[in-house]
Backbone as CSV, one residue per row, in Angstrom:
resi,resn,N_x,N_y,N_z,CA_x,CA_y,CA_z,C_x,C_y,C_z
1,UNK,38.334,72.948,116.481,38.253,71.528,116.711,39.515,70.881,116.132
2,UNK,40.420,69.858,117.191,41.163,68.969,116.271,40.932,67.999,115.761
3,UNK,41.382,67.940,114.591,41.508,66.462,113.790,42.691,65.701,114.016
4,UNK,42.177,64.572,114.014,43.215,63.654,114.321,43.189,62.857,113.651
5,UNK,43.886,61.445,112.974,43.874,60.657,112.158,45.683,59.905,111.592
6,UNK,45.399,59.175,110.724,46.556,58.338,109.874,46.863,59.283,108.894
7,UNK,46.035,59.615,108.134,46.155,60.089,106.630,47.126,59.869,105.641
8,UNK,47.149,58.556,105.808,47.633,57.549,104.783,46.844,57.085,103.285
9,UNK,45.721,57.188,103.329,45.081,56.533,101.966,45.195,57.981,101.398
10,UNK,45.076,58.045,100.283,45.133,58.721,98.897,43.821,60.395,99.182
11,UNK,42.716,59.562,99.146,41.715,60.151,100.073,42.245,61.163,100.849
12,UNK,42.689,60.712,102.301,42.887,60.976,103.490,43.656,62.642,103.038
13,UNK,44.973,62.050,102.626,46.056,62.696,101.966,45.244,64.184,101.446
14,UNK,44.294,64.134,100.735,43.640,65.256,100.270,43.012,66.218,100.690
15,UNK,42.454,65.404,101.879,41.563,65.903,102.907,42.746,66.891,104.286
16,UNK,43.756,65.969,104.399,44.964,66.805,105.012,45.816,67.988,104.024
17,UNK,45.739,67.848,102.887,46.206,68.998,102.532,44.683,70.380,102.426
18,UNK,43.809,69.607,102.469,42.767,70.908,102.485,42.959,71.624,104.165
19,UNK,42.922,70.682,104.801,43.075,71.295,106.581,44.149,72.033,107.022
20,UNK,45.163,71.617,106.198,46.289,72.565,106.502,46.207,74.034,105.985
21,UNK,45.372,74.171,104.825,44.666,75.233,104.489,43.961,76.335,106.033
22,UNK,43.379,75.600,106.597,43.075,76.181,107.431,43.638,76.889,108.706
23,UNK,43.053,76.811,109.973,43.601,77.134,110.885,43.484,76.977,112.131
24,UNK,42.548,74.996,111.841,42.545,74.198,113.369,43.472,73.474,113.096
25,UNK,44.228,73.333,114.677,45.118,72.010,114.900,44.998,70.421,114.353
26,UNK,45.585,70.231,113.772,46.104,68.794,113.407,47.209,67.583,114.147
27,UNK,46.552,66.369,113.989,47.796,65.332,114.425,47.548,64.396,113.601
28,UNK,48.780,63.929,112.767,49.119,62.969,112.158,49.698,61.672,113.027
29,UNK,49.170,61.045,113.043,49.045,59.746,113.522,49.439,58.324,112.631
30,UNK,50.761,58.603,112.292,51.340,57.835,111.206,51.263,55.785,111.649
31,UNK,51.454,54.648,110.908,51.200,53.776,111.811,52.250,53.245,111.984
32,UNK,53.559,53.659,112.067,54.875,53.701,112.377,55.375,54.197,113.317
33,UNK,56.543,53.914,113.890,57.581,55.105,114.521,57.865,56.635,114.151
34,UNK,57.683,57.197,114.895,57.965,58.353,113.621,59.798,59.192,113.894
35,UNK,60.634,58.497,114.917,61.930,58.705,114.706,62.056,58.695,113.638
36,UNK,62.907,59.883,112.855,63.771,59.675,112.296,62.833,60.077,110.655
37,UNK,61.575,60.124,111.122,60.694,60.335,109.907,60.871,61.901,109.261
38,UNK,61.070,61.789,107.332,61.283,63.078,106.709,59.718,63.488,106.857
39,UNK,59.799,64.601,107.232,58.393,65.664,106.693,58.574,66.375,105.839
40,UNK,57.748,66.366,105.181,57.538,66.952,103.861,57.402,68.487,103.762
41,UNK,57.593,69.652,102.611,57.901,70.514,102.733,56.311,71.016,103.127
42,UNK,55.360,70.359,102.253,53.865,71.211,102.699,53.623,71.201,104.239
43,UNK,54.188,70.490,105.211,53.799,70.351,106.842,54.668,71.467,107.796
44,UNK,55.574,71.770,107.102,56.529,72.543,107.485,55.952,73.753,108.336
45,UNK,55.048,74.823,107.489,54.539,76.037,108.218,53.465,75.979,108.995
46,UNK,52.654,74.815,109.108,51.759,73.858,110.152,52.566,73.561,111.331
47,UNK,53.415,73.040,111.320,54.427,72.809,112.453,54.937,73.839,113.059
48,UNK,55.736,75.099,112.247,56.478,76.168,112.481,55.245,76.722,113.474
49,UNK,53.500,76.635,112.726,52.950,77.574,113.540,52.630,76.823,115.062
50,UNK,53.027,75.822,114.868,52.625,75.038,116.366,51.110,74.379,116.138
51,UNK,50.682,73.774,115.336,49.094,73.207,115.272,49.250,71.917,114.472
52,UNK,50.528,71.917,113.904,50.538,70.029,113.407,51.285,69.613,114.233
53,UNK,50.793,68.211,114.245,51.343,67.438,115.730,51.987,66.025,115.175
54,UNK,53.168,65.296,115.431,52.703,63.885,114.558,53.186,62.842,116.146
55,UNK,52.110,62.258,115.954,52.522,61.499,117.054,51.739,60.015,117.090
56,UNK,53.088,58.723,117.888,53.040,57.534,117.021,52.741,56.916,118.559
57,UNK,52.217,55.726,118.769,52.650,54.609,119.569,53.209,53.732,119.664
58,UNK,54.013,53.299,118.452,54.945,52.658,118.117,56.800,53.130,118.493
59,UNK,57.191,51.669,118.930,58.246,51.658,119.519,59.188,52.019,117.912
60,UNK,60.585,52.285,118.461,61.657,52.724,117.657,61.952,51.893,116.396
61,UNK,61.486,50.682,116.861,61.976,49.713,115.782,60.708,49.595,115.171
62,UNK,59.904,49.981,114.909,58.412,49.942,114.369,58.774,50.999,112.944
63,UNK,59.325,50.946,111.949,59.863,51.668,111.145,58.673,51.762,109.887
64,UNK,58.075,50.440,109.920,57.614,50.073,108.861,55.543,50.515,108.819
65,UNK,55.282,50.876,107.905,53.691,50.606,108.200,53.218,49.174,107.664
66,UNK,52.462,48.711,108.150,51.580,47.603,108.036,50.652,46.987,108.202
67,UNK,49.571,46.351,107.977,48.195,46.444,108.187,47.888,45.701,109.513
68,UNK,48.864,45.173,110.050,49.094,44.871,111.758,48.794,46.538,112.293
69,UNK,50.086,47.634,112.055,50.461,48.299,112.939,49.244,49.588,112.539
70,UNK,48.544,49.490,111.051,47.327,50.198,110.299,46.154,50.345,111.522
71,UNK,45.949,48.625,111.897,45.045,48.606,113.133,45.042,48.910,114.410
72,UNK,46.195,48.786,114.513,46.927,49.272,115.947,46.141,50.599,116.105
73,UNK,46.843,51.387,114.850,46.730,52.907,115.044,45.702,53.406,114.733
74,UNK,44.815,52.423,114.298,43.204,53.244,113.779,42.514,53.235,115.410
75,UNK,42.662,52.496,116.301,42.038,52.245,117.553,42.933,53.337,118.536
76,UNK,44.223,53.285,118.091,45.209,54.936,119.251,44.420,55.949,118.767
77,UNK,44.104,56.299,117.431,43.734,57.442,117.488,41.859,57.677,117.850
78,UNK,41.207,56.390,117.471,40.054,56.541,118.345,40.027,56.783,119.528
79,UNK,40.737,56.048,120.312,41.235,56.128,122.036,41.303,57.595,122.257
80,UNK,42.177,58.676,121.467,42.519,59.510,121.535,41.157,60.665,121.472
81,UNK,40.465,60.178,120.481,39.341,60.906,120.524,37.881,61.221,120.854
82,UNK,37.416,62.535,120.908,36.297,62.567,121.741,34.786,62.011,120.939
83,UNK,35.159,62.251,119.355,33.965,61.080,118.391,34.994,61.120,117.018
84,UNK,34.334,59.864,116.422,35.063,59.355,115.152,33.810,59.339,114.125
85,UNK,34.779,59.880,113.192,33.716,60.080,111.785,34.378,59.165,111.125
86,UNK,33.500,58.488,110.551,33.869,57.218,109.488,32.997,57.445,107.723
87,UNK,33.745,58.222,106.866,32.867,58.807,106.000,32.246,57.172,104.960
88,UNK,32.475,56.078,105.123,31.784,54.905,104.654,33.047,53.525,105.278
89,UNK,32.140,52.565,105.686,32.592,51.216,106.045,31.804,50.087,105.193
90,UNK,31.996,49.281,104.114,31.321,48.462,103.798,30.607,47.173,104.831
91,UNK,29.682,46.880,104.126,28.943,45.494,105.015,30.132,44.370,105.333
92,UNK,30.643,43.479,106.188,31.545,42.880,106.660,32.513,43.389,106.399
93,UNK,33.141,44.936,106.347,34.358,45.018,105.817,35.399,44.954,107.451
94,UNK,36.425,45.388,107.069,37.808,45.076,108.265,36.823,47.280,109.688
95,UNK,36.267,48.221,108.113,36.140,48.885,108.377,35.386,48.617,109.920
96,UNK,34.177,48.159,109.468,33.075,47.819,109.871,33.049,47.243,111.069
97,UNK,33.876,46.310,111.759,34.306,45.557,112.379,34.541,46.778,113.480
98,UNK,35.400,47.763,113.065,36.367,48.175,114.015,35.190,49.709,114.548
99,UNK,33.988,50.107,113.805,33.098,50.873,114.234,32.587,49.943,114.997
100,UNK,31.861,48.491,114.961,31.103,48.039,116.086,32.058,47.896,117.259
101,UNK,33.205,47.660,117.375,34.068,47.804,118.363,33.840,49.451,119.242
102,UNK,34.323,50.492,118.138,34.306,51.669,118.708,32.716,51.864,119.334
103,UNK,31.898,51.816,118.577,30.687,51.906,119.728,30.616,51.413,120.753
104,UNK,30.762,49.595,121.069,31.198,49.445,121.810,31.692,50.253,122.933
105,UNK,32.651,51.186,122.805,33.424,51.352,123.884,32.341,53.180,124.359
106,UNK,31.373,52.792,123.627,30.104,54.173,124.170,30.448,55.234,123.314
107,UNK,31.422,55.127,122.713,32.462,56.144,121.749,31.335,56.639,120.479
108,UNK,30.586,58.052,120.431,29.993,58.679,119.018,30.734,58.430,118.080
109,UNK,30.529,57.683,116.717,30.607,57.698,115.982,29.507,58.353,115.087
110,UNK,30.174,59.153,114.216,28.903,59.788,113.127,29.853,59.531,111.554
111,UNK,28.878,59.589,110.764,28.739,59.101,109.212,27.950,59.477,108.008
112,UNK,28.158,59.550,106.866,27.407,60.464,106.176,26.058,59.523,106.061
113,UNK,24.692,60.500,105.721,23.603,59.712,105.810,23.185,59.381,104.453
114,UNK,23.550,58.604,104.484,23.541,57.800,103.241,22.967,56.417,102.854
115,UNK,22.648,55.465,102.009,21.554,54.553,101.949,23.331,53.454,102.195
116,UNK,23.946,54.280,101.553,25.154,53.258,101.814,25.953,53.119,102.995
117,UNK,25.636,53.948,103.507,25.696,53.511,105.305,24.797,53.003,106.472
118,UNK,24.166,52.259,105.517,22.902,52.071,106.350,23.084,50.857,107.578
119,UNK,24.099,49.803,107.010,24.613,49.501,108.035,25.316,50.131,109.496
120,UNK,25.911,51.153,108.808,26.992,51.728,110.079,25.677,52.508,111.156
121,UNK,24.857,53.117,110.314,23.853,54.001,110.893,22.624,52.711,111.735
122,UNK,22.013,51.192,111.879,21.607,50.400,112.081,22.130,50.084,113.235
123,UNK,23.757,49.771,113.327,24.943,49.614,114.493,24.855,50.578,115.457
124,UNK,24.136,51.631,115.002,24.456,52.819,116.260,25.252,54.215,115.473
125,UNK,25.939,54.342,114.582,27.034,55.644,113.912,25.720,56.569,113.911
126,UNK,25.753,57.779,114.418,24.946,59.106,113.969,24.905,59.787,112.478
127,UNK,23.981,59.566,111.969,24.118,60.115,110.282,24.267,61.575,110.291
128,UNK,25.227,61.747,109.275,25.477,63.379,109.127,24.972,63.538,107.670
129,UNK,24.059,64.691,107.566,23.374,65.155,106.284,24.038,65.649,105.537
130,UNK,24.876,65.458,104.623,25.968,65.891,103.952,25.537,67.869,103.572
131,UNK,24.255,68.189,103.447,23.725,69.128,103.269,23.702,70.459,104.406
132,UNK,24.117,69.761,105.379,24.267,70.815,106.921,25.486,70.186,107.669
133,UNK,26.888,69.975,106.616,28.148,69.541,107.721,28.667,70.929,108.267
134,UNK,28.215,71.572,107.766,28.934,73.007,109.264,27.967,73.187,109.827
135,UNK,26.984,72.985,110.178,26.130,72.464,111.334,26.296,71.582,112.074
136,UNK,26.831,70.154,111.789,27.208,69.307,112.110,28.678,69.611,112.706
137,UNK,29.740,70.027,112.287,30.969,70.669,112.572,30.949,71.722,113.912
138,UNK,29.417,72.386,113.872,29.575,73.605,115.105,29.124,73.237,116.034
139,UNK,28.538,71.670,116.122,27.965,70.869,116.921,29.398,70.529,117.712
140,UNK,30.015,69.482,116.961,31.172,68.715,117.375,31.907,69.693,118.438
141,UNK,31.804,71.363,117.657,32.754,72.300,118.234,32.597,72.483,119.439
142,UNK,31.140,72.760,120.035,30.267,73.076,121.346,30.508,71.654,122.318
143,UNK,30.727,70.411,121.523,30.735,69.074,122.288,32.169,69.007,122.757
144,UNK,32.967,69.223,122.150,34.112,69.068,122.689,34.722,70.083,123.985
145,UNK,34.002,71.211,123.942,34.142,72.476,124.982,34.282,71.827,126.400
């Protein structure tokens, strides 16, 4: 299965160096241009093997990230994908907003099942049992086939 995403927050960042561990395809989905962008030495043998991808919708002069171009790219890479996991969105947050959108568009969203997602899970997001995520994972795998 690929992952796709920003992996910009701190979080994120952690979660991409565990995947590169592995040995499904990745795309970094930066919210910039990515001309001209340094990669870092850990992405290097991800790339060499052909399974990291980085790819932007932003024009040349789009150099900068920003919470304009943040939103832009949280919705390219939904567009891009076949369901979006949102591991927590607070009650009115910017998060939150942009899952009732993605449902909206008929788009699975799933989320951990949690009392603190009880909003996202109310909206429509599919709860994932934190207790069976490679169950949940071999699901996604068979859905995307």
């Amino acid at each position: 299965m690929t992952v796709i995403g920003g992996f910009h927050s701190p979080m994120e960042k952690e979660c991409l160096t565990i995947l590169l561990r592995g040995s499904q395809p990745v795309i970094i989905c930066p919210a910039r241009n990515i001309n001209g962008m340094r990669i870092s030495k850990e992405y290097r043998q991800s790339l060499d093997d052909g399974r990291l991808l980085f790819l932007s919708p932003f024009e040349e002069n789009q150099r900068r990230i920003s919470v304009k171009t943040s939103y832009y790219r949280n919705f390219f890479v939904a567009a891009l994908s076949s369901v979006v996991f949102v591991a927590h969105a607070g009650p009115g947050s910017k998060t939150e907003a942009f899952c009732r959108e993605i449902i909206s568009w008929q788009k699975p969203i799933y989320t951990f099942d949690s009392h603190y997602n009880k909003n996202l899970i109310e909206m429509g997001a599919q709860p994932v049992n934190t207790d069976n995520v490679s169950e949940w994972a071999n699901f996604l795998g068979t859905y995307n086939e």
